[in-house]
C-alpha positions as CSV (number, residue, x, y, z in Angstrom):
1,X,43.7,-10.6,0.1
2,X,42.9,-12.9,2.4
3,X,38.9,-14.4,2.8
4,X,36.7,-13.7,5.5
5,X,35.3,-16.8,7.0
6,X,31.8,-16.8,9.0
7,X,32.1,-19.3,11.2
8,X,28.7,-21.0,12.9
9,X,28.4,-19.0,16.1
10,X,28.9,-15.6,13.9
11,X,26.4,-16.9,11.0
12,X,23.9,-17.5,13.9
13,X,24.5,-13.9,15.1
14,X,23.8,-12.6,11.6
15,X,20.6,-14.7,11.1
16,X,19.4,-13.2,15.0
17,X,20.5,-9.5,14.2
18,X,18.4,-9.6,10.9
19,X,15.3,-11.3,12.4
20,X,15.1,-8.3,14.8
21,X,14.8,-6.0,12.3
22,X,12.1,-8.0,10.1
23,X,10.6,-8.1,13.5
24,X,10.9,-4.6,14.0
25,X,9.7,-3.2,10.8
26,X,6.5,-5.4,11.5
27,X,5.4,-3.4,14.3
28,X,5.2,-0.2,12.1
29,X,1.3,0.2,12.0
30,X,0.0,-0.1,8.3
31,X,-0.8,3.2,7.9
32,X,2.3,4.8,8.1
33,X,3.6,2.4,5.4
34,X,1.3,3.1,3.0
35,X,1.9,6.3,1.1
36,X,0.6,6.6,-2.3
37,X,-2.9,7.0,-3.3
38,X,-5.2,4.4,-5.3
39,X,-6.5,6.3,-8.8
40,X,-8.7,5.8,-10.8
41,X,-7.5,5.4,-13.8
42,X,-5.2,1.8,-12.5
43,X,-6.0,-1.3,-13.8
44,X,-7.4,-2.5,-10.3
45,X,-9.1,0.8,-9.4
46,X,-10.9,0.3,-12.6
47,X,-12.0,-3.4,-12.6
48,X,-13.4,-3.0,-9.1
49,X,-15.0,0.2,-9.8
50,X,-13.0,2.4,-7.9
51,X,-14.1,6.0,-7.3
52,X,-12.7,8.5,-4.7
53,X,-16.2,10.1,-4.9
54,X,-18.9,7.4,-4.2
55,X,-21.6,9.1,-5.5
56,X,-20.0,9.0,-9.3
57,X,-20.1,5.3,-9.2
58,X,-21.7,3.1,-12.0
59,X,-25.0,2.2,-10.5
60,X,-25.8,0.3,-14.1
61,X,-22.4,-1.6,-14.3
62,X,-21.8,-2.1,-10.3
63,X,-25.5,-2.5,-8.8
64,X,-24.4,-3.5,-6.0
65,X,-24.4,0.5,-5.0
66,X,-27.8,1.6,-6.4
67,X,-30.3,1.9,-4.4
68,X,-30.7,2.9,-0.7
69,X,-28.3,0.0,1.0
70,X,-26.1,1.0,-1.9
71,X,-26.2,5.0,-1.1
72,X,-25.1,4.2,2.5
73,X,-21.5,2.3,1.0
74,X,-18.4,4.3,1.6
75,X,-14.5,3.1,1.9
76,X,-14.9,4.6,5.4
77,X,-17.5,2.3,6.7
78,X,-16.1,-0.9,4.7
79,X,-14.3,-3.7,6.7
80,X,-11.4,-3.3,4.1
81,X,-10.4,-0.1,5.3
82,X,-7.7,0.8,7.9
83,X,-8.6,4.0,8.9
84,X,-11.1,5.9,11.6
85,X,-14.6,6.4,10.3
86,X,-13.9,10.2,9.8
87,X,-10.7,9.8,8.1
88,X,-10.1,11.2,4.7
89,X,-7.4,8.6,3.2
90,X,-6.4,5.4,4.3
91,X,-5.4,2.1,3.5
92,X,-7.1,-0.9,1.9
93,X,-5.9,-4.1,1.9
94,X,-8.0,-4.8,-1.4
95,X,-5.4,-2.5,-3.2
96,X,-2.0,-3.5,-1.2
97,X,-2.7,-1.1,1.8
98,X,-2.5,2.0,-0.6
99,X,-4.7,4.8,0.3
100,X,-8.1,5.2,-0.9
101,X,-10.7,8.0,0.0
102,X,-12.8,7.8,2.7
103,X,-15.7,8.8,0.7
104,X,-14.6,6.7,-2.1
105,X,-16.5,3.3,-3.4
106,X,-15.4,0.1,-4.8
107,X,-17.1,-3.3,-5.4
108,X,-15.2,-4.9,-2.4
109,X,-17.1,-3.1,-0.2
110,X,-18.2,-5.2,2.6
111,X,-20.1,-4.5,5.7
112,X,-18.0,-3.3,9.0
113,X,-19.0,-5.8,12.1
């Protein structure tokens, strides 16, 4: 059996032909990548308070969503998340762009500007 030898010119082809398709799985938007859901029960979901229903958070151990600024905190109007304001999953980069609830709550939440 006789060995195939890559030569320079064909090993640069190679290294060209795989960089376009890196490059061309990078323009897939994020929210087609992600696909599973964020529960609640994960070890993330759970150390940053997590909830798909806001309103069931922890007020005593995460005060940072008592109150009335606290009431108004949603995935959906958190800088973190990748969807529309209306949407009811989409990805969050705190949790690997996995899908969270739009009407869900964690202690990442931050402010959209």
């Amino acid at each position: 059996m006789k060995e195939k030898v890559i030569d320079r010119r064909g090993f640069l082809k190679m290294g060209v032909k795989a960089g376009g398709g890196v490059l061309a799985l990078s323009a897939i938007p994020i929210h087609l990548m992600a696909q599973d859901k964020v529960t609640e029960d994960e070890a993330l979901a759970q150390a940053m308070g997590y909830v798909l229903d806001a309103t069931t958070t922890d007020t005593k151990k995460f005060p940072k969503r008592a109150g009335d600024a606290g009431a108004s905190q949603f995935c959906d109007n958190c800088a973190l998340f990748s969807g529309e304001a209306d949407a009811e999953f989409a990805p969050c980069s705190i949790f690997q762009n996995r899908l969270v609830a739009g009407k869900g709550w964690c202690n990442a939440w931050v402010a959209k500007t």
